[in-house]
C-alpha positions as CSV (number, residue, x, y, z in Angstrom):
1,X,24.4,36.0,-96.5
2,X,23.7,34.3,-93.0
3,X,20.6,33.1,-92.3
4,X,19.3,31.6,-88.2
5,X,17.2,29.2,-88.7
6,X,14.7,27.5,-86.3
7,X,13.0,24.3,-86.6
8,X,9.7,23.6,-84.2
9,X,8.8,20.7,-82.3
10,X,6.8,18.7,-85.5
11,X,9.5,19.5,-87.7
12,X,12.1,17.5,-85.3
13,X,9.5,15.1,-83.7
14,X,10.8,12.0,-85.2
15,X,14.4,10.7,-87.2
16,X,12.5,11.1,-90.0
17,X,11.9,15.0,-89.0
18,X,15.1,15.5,-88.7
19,X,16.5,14.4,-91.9
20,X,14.1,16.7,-93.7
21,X,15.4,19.3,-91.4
22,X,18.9,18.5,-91.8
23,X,18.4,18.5,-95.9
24,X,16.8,22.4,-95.6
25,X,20.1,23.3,-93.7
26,X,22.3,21.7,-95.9
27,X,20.9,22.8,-99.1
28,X,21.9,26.7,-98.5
29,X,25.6,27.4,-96.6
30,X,23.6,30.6,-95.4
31,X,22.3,28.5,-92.7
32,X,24.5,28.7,-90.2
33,X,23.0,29.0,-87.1
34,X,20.1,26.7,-85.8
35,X,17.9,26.6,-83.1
36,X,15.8,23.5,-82.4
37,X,12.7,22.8,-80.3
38,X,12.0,19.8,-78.4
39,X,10.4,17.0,-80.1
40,X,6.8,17.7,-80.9
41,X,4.0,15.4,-81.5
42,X,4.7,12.6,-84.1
43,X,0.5,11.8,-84.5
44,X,-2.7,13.4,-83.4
45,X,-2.8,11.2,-79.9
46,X,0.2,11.8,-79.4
47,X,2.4,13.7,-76.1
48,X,5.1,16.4,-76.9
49,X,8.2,15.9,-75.0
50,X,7.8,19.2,-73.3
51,X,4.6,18.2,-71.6
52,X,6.0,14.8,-70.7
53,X,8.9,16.5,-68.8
54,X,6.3,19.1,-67.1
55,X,4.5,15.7,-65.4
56,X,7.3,13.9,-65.2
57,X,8.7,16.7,-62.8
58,X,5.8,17.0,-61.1
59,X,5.8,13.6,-59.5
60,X,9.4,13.8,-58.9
61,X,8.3,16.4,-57.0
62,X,5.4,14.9,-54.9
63,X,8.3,12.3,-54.2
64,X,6.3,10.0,-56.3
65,X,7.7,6.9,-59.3
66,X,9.5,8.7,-62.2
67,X,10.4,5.6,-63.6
68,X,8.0,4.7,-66.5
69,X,7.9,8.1,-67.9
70,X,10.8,9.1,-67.8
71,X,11.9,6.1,-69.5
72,X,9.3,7.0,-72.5
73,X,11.1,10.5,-72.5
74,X,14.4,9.1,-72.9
75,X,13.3,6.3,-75.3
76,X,11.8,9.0,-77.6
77,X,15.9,10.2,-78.0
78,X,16.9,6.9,-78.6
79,X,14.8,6.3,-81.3
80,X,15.7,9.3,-82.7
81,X,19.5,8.4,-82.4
82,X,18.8,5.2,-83.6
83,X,17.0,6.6,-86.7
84,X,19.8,8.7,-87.9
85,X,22.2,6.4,-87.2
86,X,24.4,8.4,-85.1
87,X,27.5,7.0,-82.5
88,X,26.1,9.4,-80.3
89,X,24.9,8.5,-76.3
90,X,23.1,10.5,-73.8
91,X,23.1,8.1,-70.9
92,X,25.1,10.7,-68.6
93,X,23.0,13.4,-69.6
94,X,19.5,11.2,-68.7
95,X,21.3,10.2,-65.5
96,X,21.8,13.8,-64.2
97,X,18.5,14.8,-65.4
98,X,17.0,12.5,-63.3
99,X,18.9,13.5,-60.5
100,X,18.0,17.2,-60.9
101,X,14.2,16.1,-61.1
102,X,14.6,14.1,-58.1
103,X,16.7,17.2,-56.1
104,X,14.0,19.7,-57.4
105,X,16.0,21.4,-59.9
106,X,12.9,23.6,-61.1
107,X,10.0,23.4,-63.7
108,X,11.8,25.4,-66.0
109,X,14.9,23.5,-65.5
110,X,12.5,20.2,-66.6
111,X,11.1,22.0,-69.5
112,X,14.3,23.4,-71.3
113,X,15.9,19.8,-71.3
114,X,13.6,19.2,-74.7
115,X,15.5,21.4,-76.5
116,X,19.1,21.1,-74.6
117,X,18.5,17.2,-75.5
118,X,17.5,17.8,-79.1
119,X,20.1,20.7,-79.8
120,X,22.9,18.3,-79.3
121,X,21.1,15.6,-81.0
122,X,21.2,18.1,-83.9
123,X,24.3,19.4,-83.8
124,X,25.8,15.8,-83.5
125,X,23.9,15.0,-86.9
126,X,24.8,17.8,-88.6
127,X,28.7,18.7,-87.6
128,X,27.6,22.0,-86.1
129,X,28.9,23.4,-82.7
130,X,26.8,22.8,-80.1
131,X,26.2,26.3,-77.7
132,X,24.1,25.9,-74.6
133,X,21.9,28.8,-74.3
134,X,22.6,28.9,-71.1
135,X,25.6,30.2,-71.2
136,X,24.3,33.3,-73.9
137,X,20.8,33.8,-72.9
138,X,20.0,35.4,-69.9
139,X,17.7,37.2,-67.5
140,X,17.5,39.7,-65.0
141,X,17.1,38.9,-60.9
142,X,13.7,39.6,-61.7
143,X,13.4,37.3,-64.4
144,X,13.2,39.5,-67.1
145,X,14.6,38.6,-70.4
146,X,18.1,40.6,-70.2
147,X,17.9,41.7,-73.6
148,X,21.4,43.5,-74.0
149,X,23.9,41.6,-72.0
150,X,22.7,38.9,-73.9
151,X,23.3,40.3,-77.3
152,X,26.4,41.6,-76.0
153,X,27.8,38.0,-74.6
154,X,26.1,36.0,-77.8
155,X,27.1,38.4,-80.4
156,X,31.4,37.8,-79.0
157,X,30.5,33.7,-78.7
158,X,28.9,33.6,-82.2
159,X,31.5,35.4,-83.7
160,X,34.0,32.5,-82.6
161,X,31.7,29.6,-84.2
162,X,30.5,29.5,-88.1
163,X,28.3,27.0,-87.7
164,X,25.8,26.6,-84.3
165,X,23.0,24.9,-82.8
166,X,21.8,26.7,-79.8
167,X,18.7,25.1,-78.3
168,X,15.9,27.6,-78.1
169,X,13.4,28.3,-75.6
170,X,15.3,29.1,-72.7
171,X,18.7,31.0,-70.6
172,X,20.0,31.3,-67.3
173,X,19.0,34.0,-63.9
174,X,22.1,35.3,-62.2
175,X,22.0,32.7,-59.9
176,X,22.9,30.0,-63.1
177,X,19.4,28.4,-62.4
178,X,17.4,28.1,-65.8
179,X,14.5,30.0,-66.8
180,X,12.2,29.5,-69.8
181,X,10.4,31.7,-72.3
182,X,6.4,31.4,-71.9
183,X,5.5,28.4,-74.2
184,X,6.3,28.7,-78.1
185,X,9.1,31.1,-76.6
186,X,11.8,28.8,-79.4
187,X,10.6,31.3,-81.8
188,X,11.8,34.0,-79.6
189,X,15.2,32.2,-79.4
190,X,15.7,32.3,-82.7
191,X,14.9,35.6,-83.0
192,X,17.3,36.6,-80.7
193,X,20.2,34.9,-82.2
194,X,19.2,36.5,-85.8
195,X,19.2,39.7,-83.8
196,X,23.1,38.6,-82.2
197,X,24.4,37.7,-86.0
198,X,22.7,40.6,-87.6
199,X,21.1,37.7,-89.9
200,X,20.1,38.7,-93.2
201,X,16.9,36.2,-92.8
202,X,15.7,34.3,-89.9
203,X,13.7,31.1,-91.2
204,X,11.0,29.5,-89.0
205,X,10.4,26.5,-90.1
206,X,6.9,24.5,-88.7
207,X,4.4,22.5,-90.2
208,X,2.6,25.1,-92.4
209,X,3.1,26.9,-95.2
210,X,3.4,30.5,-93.9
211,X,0.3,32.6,-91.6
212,X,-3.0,31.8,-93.6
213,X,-5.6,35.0,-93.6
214,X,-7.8,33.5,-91.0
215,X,-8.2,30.3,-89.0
216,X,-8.3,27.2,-91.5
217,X,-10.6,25.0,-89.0
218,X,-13.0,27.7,-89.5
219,X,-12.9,29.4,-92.9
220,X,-12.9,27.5,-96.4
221,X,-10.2,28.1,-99.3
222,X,-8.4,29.6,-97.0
223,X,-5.0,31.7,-98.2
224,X,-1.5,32.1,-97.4
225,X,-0.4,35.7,-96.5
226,X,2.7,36.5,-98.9
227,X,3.9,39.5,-96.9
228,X,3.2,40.8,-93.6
229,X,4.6,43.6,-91.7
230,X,5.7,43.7,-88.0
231,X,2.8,45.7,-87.0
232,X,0.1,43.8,-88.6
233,X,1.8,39.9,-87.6
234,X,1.4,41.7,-83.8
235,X,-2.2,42.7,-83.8
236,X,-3.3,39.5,-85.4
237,X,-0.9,37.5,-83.0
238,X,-3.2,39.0,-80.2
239,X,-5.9,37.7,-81.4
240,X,-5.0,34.2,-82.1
241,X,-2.6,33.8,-84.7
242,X,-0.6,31.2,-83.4
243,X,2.4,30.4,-86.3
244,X,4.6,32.7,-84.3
245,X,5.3,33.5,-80.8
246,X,4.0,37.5,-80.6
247,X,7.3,38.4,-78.8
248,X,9.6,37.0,-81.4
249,X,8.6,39.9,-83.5
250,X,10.6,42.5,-81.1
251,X,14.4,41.4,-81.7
252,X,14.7,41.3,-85.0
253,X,11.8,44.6,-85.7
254,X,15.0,46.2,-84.2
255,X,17.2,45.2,-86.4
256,X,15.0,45.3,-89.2
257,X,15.7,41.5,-90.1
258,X,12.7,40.1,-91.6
259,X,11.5,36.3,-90.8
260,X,10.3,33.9,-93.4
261,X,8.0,31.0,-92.2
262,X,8.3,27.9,-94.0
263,X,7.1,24.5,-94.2
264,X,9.5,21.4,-93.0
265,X,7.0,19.0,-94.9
266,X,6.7,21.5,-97.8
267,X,10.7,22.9,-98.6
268,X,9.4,24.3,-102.1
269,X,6.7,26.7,-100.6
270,X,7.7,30.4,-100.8
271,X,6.4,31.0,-97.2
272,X,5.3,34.1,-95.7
273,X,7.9,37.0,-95.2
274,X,7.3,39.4,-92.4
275,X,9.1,42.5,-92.8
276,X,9.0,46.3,-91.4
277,X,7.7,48.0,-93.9
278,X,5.8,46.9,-97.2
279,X,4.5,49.7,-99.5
280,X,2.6,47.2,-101.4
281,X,-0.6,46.4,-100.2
282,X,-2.3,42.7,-100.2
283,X,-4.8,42.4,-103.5
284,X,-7.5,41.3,-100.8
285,X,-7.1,44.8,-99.4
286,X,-7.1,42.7,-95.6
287,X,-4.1,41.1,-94.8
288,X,-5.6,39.2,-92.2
289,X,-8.6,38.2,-90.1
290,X,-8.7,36.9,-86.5
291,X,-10.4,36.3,-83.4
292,X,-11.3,35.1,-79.8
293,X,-13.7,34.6,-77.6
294,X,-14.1,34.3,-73.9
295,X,-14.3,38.2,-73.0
296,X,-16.5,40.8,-70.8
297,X,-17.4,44.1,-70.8
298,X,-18.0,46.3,-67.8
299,X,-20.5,48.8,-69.2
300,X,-20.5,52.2,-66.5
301,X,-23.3,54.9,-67.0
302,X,-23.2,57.9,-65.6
303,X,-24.8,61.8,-66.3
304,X,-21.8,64.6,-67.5
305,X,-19.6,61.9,-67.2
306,X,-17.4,63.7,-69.7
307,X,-17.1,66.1,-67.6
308,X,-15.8,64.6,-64.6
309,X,-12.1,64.8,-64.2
310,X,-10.5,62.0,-63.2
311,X,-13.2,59.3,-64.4
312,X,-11.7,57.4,-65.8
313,X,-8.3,57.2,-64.1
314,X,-10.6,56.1,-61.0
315,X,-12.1,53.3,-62.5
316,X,-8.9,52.2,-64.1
317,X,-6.8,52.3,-61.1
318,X,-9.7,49.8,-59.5
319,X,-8.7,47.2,-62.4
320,X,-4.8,48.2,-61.6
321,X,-5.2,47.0,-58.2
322,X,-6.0,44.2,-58.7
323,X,-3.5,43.4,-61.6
324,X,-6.3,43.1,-64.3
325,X,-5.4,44.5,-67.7
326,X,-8.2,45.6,-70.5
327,X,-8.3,45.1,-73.6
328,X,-10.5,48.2,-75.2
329,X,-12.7,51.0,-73.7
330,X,-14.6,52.0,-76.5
331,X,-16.7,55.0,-74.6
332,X,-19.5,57.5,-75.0
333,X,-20.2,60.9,-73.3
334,X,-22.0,59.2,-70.8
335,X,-21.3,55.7,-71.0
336,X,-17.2,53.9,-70.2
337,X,-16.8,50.2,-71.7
338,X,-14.1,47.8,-70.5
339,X,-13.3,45.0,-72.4
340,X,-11.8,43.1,-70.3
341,X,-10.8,38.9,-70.4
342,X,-13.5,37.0,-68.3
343,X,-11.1,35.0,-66.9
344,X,-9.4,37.7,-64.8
345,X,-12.8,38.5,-63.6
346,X,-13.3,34.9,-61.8
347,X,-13.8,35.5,-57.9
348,X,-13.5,39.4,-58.3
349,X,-16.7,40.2,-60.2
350,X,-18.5,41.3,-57.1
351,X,-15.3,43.0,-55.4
352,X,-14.5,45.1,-59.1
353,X,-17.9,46.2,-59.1
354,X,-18.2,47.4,-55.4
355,X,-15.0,49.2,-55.7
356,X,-16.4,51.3,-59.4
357,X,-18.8,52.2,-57.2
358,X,-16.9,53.7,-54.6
359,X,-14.7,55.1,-56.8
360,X,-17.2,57.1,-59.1
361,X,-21.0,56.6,-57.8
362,X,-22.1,55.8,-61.4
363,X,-25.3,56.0,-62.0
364,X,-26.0,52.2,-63.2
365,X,-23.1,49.5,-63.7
366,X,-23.1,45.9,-65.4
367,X,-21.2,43.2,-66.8
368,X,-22.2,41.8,-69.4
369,X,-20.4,38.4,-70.9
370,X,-19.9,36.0,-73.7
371,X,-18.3,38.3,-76.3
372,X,-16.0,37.8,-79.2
373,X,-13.5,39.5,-80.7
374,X,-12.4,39.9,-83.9
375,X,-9.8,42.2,-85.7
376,X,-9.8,42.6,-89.4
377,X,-5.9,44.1,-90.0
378,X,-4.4,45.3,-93.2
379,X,-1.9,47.7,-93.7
380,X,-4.0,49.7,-96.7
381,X,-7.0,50.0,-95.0
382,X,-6.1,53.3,-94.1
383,X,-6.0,54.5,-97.3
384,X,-8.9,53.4,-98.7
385,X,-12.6,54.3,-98.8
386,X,-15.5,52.3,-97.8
387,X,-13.1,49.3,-95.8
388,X,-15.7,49.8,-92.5
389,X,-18.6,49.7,-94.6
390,X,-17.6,46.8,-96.2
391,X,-16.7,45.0,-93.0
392,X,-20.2,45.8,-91.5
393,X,-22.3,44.7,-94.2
394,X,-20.6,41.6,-94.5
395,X,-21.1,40.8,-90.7
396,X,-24.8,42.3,-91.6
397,X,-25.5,39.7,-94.3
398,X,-24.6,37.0,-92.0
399,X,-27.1,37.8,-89.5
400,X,-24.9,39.1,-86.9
401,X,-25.3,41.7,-84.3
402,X,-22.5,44.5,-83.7
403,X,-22.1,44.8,-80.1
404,X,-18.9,46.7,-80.0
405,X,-16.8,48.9,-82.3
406,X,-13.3,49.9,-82.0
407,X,-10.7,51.7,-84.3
408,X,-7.2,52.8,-83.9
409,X,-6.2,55.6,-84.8
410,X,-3.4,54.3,-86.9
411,X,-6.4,52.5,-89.3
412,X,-4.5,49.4,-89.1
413,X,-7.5,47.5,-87.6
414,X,-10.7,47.1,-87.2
415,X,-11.9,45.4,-83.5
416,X,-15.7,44.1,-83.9
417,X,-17.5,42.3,-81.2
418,X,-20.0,39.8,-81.3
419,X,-21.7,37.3,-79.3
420,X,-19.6,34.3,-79.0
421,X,-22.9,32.3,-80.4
422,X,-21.8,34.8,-83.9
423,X,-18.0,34.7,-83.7
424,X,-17.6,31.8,-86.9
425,X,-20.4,33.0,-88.8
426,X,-19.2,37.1,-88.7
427,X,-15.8,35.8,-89.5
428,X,-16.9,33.6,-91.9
429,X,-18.6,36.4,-93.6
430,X,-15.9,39.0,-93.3
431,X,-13.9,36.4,-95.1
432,X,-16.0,36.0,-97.9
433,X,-16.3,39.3,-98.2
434,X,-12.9,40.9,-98.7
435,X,-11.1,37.1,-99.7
436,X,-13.3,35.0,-101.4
């Protein structure tokens, strides 16, 4: 059995991280290939490394004093070293990184030195091989993760090493400059080797004991999911699950390696698995509920709208131009919703509106803002009766309005909006309904 393992940045934050981390490695051989994040935060007040080396560059930058933080940077490393007792010095490596912040080097250059740091810090204390990801991780000119050439290359180097720690979060453009993941994108690293090794499991390890079945700070009693498929981890990631990057899901779905998230502070805990399929279904019926706020909806009326060819492709192509995605259009005969973020509306509200206009001559057009979403997922909803109804008399017996309605045709999920003034109480009350 092989199994790629990836720690995040709480579960190697501190010496005393790390030798909890290095026990969960040692206590299978299946573990052979880790991937590390940078040091997270150690206490509530406290400044993960990554963000440290993002305003660290940018003073370098401005041509301003590095000095003092960088030196807080580098001391968190030391301690670490010092912790776990290791004969093991990164003065040459500070001493360039400085230099490359000083010469410009690149954000992403600054914010994948967390994890190049702490990889060989790992691999040091555990007699693994270190491999930078550099050298197996790439992207295109367009900086586009390079998906094949990548397993291709790290598939050959892997093969050469039974034991690895490759630092996640990041690879290399053509040009050998670095380029990182979008933050959390360790989990996509690890992912990517699993994908490489053809893993049998790929273990993420944080500081939770699996996906819980809806936000803990706003839900009480709330539940671990035991399984979860692919396609249900996705939807809910949209909406704010946050235990998992949402692109880590696509390497190893095509493999068809499923990923078990586990607890650094809590070894014992069974986890969540996340796996392709799952005939079972969850005894709560719902596998999972989330949510955000902070959206709009563009609400166009028109007479024989229905009719009209080419309505909607007109009104969409006015969002397309300006690089604006939506998220549902749940529609009538003579009505056409957009639910769009209402942050990509800033400083084009008037413009998008004009333009609709032009474009179709509706007969009336508004926006209207402060709404929440929230999805209620679970793979047997589709087969049984009366899941809807239940969903909208919960959100009826808390005293919350339906504003919007939106089903896939897959029956996977259920998308219900609200006002944002409603969003914890209509979760809340889903919650209740189908968990507690």
């Amino acid at each position: 059995m092989i199994k790629v393992v990836k720690f995040g940045g709480t579960s190697l934050a501190d010496a005393e991280q790390f030798k909890k981390a290095a026990k969960i490695i040692k206590a299978e051989e299946s573990r052979k290939y880790i991937v590390p994040s940078a040091p997270g935060k150690r206490f509530k007040e406290d400044i993960k490394i990554t963000d440290m080396l993002y305003q660290c560059y940018e003073a370098a930058a401005k041509g301003g004093d590095i000095e003092e933080i960088f030196e807080q940077i580098t001391n968190r490393y030391r301690e670490i070293i010092k912790g776990l007792d290791l004969n093991l010095s990164l003065e040459n490596e500070f001493r360039q990184i400085k230099d490359a912040f000083i010469n410009k080097a690149g954000r992403d250059f600054a914010a994948s030195r967390g994890e190049y740091l702490n990889g060989l810090i790992m691999a040091e204390y555990i007699g693994y091989d270190f491999i930078d990801a550099a050298d197996v991780i790439f992207f295109g000119e367009n900086g586009v993760f390079d998906s094949e050439k990548t397993n291709e290359v790290l598939k050959s180097v892997l093969s050469k090493h039974e034991h690895a720690v490759i630092p996640g979060f990041y690879g290399s453009m053509p040009n050998d400059t670095i380029k990182t993941f979008s933050r959390g994108g360790s989990d996509i690293s690890g992912s990517i080797v699993a994908r490489a090794v053809m893993a049998d499991v790929y273990e993420n390890w944080t500081d939770v004991s699996g996906c819980m079945m809806a936000d803990p700070r706003i839900v009480n009693d709330y539940k671990t999911i035991d399984i979860i498929t692919y396609r249900e981890l996705r939807e809910l990631s949209y909406m704010g699950f946050s235990v998992l990057h949402e692109d880590a899901v696509f390497p190893v779905k095509v493999a068809g390696i499923p990923i078990n998230i586990r607890n650094t502070n809590a070894p014992d805990d069974a986890g969540t698995m996340i796996v392709s399929e799952c005939k079972e279904y969850n005894k709560t019926l719902v596998t999972g509920i989330a949510g955000k706020k902070g959206f709009s909806v563009i609400i166009i009326e028109k007479d024989m709208m229905n009719a009209e060819i080419g309505f909607g492709r007109r009104v969409l192509e006015v969002l397309e131009k300006q690089e604006i995605s939506f998220e549902h259009l749940p529609s009538g005969i003579d009505t056409m919703s957009i639910v769009l973020s209402s942050a990509a509306l800033n400083g084009n509200r008037d413009y998008i509106k004009e333009a609709i206009c032009r474009a179709v001559e509706p007969d009336n057009i508004h926006i209207e803002d402060g709404l929440a979403l929230i999805a209620v997922v679970g793979r047997g909803m589709k087969n049984t009766k009366g899941t809807a109804a239940r969903v909208f008399k919960a959100i009826a017996e808390s005293g919350v309005n339906v504003r919007m309605i939106d089903q896939g045709s897959s029956e996977l999920n259920i998308i219900i909006g609200v006002d944002e003034v409603d969003f914890e109480s209509a979760l809340c009350g889903i919650y209740k309904e189908f968990v507690n």
